[in-house]
FIZAGU-331274 format. One record per residue (C-alpha): residue in three letters; x negated, y negated, z. Coordinates in steps of 0.5 Angstrom, whole numbers, plus 500, padded with zeros to 3 digits. Layout:
<atoms>
ALAXYZ...
</atoms>
This chain:
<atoms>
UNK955424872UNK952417873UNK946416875UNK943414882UNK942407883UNK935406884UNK933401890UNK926401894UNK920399898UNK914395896UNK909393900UNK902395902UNK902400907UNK908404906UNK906411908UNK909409915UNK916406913UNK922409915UNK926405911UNK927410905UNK930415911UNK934410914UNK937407907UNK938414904UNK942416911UNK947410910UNK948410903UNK950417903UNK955416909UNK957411905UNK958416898UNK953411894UNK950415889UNK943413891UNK936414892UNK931409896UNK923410893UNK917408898UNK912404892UNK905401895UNK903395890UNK897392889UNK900384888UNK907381888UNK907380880UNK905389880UNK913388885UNK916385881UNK915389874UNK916395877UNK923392879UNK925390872UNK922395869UNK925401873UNK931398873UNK932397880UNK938395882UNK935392890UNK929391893UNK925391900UNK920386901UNK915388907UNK907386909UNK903383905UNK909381899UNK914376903UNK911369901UNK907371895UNK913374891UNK918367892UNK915363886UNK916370881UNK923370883UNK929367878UNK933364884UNK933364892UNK938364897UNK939358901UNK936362907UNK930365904UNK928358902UNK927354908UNK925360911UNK919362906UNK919368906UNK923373902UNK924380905UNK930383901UNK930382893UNK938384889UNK938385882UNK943382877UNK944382870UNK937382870UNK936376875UNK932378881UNK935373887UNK931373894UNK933373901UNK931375908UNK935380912UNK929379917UNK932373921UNK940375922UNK937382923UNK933378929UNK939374932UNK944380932UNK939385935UNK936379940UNK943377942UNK945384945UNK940382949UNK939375951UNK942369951UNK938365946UNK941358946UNK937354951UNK932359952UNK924358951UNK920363946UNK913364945UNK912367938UNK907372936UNK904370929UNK905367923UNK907371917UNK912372914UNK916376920UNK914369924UNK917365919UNK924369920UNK924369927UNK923361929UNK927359923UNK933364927UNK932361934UNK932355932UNK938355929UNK941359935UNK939354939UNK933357942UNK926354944UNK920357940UNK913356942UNK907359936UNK902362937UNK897365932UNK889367932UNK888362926UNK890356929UNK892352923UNK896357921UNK901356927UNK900348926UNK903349919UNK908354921UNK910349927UNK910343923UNK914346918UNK920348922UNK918342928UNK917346933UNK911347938UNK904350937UNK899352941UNK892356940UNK892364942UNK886361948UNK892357951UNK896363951UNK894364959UNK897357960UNK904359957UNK910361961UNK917362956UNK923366957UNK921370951UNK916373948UNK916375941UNK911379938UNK912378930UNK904381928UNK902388925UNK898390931UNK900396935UNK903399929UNK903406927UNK897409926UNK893404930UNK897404936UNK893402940UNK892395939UNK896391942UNK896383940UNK896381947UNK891382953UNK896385958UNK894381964UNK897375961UNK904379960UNK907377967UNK908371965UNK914373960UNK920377964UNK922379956UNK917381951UNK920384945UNK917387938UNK918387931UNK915394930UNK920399931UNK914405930UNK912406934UNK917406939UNK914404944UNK908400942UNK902399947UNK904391947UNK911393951UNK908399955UNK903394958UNK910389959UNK913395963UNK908396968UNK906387968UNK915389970UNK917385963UNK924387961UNK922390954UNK926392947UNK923396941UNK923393934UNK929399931UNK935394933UNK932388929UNK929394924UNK937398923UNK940390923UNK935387917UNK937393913UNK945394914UNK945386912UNK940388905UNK944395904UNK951389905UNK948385899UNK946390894UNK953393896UNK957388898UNK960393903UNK959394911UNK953400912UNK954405917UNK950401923UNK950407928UNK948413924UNK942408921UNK940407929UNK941415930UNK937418924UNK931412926UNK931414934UNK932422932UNK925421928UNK922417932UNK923422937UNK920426934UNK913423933UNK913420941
</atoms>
C-alpha cells in the first residue's frame, strides 16, 4: 500500500487552525491518500527544513511566516511576487515554489457578496493577508484605502501597490463601501479584541473579516448593532485552501463539504 502524501500547516500559533479538519475532509472526499499535520515553528528557515526534510508534498503558510519565507524558496509565482507574501508552498522534484491562495480566496468569496469594481474599501492591516487583499481589489477594479497602528508600514504598503494611505487616528474621518479587517485581532482565544472601536463602524455599511474563527468575532458583532451588513472570514477561508488543495493536486476540491465541516465545528464552539 503506498504511503500517504504528507501536506502541513506552519505557523505560529496553529493550535487554533481548522485547516488540517478542512484539508483532511477534502482529501478524503476527493480519495486522496493524505494526511494534513499542524507544525508550530519558530522561523522561516525551521519551515522550510522540515518541508525538505519530511518529504512534504505541499505546504500552508500563515502568520508570522508568509513574507519572511519567499527569499528561502527556489521560485515564486508571478502572484506571490507582487503581492509579497507567500500563503501556499508546492513541492516538486525537490523544488519548493510559493504562491498565495489568499487573494483569489478573497475575490471569489468578496464577489458572492458585493460588486468590487468601482467600490471603495478601507483595509485593515499591513501584513501579509493585507498585501492579498489590496493586491486582489486592485485587480478587480476596486478602491483600497490602508489603515495600520504603525503608520509607515501602511505607507510602504500603500506605496508598493499605489494606493491610498492613511494613519489608524483618521479612521473616524473614513467613509468606504467596505471595510476589511486583515489583522489578528478578535481571534480565538483573544475574542474580545477588536481592531476597531465600535463607534466608527457605522461609517461602513459592509465590514468583512478575515478571521473565520470565531465566526462571529467582536469586530462584526459591533457592525451589526452599528446596522453594517457583515460576512465572517469561512468563505474566503474555505476558497484560499480549495485553490492550494487545486495546486498540490491539479484537481478541483470539494468546496461545499470543506464549508460544511468548518461550519459544523464552528458550531460547535460558538
Amino acid at each position: 500500500m503506498d504511503k500517504p502524501s504528507a501536506f502541513a500547516l506552519f505557523g505560529n500559533p496553529v493550535s487554533q487552525s481548522l485547516s488540517p479538519l478542512m484539508h483532511e475532509a477534502a482529501f478524503a472526499r476527493m480519495g486522496i491518500a493524505a494526511v494534513y499535520s499542524a507544525y508550530r515553528a519558530e522561523d522561516a528557515a525551521e519551515v522550510v527544513r522540515r518541508i525538505r526534510e519530511g518529504g512534504i508534498r505541499g505546504a500552508s503558510i500563515t502568520i508570522p511566516f508568509k513574507e519572511t519565507v519567499m527569499a528561502l524558496l527556489d521560485e515564486l509565482d508571478a502572484g506571490a511576487s507582487a503581492i509579497g507574501a507567500v500563503n501556499t508552498i508546492v513541492s516538486h522534484s525537490g523544488r519548493l515554489t510559493g504562491y498565495n491562495t489568499d487573494a483569489p480566496g478573497l475575490i471569489r468569496d468578496l464577489e458572492e457578496w458585493i460588486a468590487i469594481r468601482g467600490k471603495t474599501f478601507v483595509v485593515l492591516g499591513a501584513g501579509g493577508a493585507a498585501r492579498a487583499a489590496v493586491f486582489a481589489l486592485k485587480e478587480a477594479g476596486g478602491t483600497p484605502i490602508v489603515v495600520n497602528r504603525t503608520a509607515e508600514r501602511s505607507r510602504m504598503l500603500a506605496e508598493r501597490f499605489g494606493c491610498r494611505w492613511e494613519p489608524a487616528e483618521e479612521i473616524g474621518k473614513l467613509t468606504a463601501d467596505c471595510l476589511i479587517n486583515t489583522t489578528p485581532l478578535g481571534m480565538f482565544p483573544e475574542t474580545q479584541r477588536s481592531p476597531l472601536e465600535g463607534k466608527f463602524l457605522a461609517h461602513f455599511p459592509r465590514v468583512m473579516e478575515m478571521i473565520y474563527n470565531p465566526m462571529r468575532t467582536r469586530l462584526l458583532r459591533e457592525a451589526e448593532q452599528a446596522g453594517c451588513s457583515v460576512r465572517s472570514g469561512v468563505g474566503m477561508f474555505v476558497h484560499q485552501g480549495a485553490e492550494q488543495i487545486r495546486l498540490w493536486t491539479g484537481m478541483e476540491p470539494p468546496r461545499e463539504e470543506m464549508r460544511r465541516v468548518v461550519l459544523e465545528r464552528l458550531g460547535e464552539h460558538d
